[in-house]
C-alpha positions as CSV (number, residue, x, y, z in Angstrom):
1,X,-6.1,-25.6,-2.0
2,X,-8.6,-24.4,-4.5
3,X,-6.9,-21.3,-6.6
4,X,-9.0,-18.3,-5.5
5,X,-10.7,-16.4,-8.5
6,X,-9.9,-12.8,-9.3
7,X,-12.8,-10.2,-10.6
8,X,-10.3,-6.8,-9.9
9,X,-7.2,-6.0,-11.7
10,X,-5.8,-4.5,-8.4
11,X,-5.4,-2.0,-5.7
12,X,-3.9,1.3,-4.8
13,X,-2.6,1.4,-1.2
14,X,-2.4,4.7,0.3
15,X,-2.4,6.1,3.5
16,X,-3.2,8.9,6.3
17,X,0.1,10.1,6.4
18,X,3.8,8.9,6.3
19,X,5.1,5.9,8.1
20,X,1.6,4.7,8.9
21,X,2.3,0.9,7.9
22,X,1.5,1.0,4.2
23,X,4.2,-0.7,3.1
24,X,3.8,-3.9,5.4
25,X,-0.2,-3.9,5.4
26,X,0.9,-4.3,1.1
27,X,3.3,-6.8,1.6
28,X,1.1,-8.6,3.9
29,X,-1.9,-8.6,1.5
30,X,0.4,-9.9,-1.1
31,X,1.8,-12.4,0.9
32,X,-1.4,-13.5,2.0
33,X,-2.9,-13.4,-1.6
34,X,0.3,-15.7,-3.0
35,X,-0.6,-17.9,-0.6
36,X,-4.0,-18.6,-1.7
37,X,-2.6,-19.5,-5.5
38,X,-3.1,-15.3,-6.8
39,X,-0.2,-14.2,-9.4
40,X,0.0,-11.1,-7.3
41,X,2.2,-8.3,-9.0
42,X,3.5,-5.8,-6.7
43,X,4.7,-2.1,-7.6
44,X,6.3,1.1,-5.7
45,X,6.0,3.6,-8.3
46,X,8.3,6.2,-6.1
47,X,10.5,5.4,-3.2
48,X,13.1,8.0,-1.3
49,X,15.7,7.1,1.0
50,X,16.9,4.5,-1.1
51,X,20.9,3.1,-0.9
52,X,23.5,2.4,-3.4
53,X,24.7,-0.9,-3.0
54,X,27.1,-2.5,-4.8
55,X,26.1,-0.6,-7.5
56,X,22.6,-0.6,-7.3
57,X,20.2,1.6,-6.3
58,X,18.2,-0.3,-3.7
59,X,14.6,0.4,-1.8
60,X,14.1,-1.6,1.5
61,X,10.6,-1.1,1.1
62,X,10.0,-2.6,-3.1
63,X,12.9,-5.7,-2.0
64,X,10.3,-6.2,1.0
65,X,7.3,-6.2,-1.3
66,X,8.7,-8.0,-4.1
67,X,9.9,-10.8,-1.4
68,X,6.1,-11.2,-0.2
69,X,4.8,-11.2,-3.7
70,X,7.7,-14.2,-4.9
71,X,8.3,-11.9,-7.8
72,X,11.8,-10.5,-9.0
73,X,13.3,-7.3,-6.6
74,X,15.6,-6.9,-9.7
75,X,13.3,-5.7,-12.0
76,X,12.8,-2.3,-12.7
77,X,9.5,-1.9,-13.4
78,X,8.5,-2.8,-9.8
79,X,10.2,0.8,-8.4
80,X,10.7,2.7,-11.5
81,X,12.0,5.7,-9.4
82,X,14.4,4.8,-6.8
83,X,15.4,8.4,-4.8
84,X,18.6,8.6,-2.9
85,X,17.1,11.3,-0.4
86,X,14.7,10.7,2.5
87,X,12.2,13.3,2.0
88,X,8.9,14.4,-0.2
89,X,10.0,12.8,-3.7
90,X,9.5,15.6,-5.9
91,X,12.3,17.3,-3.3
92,X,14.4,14.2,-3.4
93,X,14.1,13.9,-7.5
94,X,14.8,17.7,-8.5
95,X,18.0,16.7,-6.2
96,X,19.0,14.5,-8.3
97,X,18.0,16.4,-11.6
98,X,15.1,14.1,-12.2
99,X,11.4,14.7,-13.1
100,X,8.9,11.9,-12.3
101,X,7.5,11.0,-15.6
102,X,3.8,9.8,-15.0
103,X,3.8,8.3,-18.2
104,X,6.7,6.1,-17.7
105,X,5.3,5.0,-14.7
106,X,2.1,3.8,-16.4
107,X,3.9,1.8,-18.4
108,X,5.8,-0.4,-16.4
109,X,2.2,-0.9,-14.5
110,X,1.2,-1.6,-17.9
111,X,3.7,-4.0,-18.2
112,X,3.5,-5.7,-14.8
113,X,-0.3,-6.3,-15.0
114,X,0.1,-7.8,-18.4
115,X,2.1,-10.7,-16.5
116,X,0.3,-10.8,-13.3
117,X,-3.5,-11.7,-11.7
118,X,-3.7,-9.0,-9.4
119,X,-1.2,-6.1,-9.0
120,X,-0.6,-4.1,-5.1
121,X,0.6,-0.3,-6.0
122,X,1.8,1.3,-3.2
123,X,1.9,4.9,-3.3
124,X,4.0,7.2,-0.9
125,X,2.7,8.9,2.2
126,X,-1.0,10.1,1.7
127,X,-2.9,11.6,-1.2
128,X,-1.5,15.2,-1.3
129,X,2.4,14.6,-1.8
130,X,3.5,16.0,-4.4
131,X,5.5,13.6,-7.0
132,X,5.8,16.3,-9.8
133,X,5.0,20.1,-10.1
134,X,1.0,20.3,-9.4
135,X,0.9,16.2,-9.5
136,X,0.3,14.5,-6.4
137,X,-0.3,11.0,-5.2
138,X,-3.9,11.2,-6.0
139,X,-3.0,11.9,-9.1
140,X,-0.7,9.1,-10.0
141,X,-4.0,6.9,-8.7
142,X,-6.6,8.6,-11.3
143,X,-3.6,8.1,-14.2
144,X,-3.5,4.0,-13.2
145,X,-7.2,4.1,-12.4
146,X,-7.2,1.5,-9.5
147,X,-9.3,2.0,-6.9
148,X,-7.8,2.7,-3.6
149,X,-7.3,0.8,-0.1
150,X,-7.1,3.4,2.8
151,X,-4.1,2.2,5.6
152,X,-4.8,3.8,9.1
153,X,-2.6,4.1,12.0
154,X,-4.7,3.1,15.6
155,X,-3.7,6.1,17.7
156,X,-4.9,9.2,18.9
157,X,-5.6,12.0,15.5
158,X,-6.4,9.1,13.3
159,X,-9.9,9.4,13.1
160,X,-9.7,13.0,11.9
161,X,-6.8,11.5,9.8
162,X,-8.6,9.1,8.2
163,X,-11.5,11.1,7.4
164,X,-9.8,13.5,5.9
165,X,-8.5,11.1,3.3
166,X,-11.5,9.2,2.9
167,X,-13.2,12.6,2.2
168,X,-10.8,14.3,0.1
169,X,-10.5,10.9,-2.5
170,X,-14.0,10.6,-3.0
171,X,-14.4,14.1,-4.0
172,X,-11.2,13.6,-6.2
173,X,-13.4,10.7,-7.9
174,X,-11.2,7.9,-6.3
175,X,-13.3,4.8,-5.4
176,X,-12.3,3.6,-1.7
177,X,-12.8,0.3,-1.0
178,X,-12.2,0.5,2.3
179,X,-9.9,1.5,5.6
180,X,-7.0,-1.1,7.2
181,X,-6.3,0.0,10.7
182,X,-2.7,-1.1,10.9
183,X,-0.3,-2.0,13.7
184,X,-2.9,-2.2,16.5
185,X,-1.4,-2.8,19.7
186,X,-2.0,-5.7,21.9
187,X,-3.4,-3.6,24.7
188,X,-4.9,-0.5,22.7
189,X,-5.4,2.8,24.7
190,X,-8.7,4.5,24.7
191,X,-7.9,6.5,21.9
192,X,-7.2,3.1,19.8
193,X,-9.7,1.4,21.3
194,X,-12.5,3.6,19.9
195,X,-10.9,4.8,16.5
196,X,-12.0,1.2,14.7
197,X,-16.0,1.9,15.2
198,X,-15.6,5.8,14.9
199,X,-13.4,5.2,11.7
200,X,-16.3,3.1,10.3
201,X,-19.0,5.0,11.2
202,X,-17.6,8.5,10.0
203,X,-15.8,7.7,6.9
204,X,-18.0,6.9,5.2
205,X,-16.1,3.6,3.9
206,X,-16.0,0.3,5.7
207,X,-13.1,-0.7,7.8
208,X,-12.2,-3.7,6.2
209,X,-9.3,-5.1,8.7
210,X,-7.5,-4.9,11.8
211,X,-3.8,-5.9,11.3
212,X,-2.5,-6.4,14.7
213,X,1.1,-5.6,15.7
214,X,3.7,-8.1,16.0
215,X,7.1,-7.9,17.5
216,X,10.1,-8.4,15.2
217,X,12.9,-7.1,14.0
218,X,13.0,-8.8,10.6
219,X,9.9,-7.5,9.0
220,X,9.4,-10.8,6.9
221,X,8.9,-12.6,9.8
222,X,6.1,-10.0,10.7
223,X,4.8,-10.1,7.4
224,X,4.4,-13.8,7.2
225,X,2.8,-14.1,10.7
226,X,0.2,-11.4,10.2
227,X,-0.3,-13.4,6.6
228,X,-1.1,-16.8,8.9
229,X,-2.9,-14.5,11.5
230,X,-5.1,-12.9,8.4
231,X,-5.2,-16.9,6.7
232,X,-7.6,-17.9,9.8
233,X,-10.1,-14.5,10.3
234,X,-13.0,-14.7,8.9
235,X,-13.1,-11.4,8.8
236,X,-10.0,-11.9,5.4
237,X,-12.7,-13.1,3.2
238,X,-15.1,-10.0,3.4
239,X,-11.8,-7.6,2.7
240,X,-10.4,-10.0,0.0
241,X,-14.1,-9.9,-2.0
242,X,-14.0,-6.4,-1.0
243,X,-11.0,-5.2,-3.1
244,X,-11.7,-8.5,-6.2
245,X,-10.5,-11.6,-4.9
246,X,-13.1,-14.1,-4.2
């Protein structure tokens, strides 16, 4: 397989809103981007609702995308802040008696994209949470200044959704590369069946894929058939040059 070329240094995945499918449309890119030959590096700056295993201090989400990017869950510098609490993280960090440090977090980026050919940031719900006093998510993307990949949820409210965030990062002065609609169903209502044109014809930004759902319980089984599904649409090739991979 001819190793595919990279012209980006990465991308920022964001979203509409919480538990939108940022996390697997991120691991899926990775997993699909490994398998076409990519050093992908893979980061989750801040996580909450994290567990204490054995002692360590473990996030489902950065072992998932560490997993789909073959790189090493154990290292630190993938999920830098690890909160115990399920809720906003500047809530679930002042719990715990810890500030998110910006600065810190640049660094292990720094770190991680001195190693790897591409790195996948995944942020935490969408552009306005708050991560540390006035800082939000939007924020964190100007500090690492990656461009951004907007992950949309299919039903009804996420045109206005997606707008919104589209809207509100271009006038921050975040470049958009484009909108993922993720975990469309198999039989989509009308609502999800006319959100994919409407999304592309009001954001302003193209909608760049379609990631269909798949059953499963083990999400690495999801991830690596929506990789194979992605591997065969020709459609993969305009988002991959889209966001630097060529």
């Amino acid at each position: 397989m001819r190793r595919a070329a990279v012209s980006s240094r990465g991308i920022f995945i964001t979203g509409t809103d919480t538990g939108v499918g940022k996390t697997l449309a991120a691991a899926v890119i990775a997993r699909l981007l490994r398998n076409r030959g990519i050093d992908v590096g893979i980061m989750k700056p801040v996580t909450s609702g994290c567990s204490d295993i054995d002692g360590r201090r473990l996030s489902d989400d950065a072992e998932l995308l560490a997993w789909s990017a073959g790189c090493d869950p154990a290292d630190t510098d993938i999920a830098p802040y690890r909160l115990a609490a399920p809720i906003a993280p500047s809530v679930a960090a002042s719990m715990e008696g810890i500030r998110i440090d910006f600065g810190r977090i640049r660094d292990a980026f720094d770190r991680l994209a001195a190693r790897h050919d591409f790195m996948i940031v995944e942020g935490v719900g969408g552009l306005m949470v708050p991560l540390a006093g006035g800082l939000m998510v939007a924020d964190l993307i100007g500090c690492l200044a990656l461009p951004a990949l907007v992950i949309a949820r299919p039903d009804l409210g996420t045109v206005n959704h997606t707008v919104l965030t589209c809207y509100a990062a271009k006038q921050l002065g975040i470049q958009v590369k484009g909108v993922i609609i993720s975990n469309y169903p198999e039989t989509p209502d009308r609502a999800a069946e006319s959100a994919p044109h409407l999304i592309g014809s009001l954001s302003g930004t193209p909608l760049l894929g379609i990631f269909h759902h798949v059953e499963g319980e083990d999400r690495r089984v999801v991830v690596e058939r929506l990789a194979e599904m992605l591997a065969v649409d020709p459609a993969t090739r305009i988002m991959l040059r889209e966001i630097g991979i060529s």
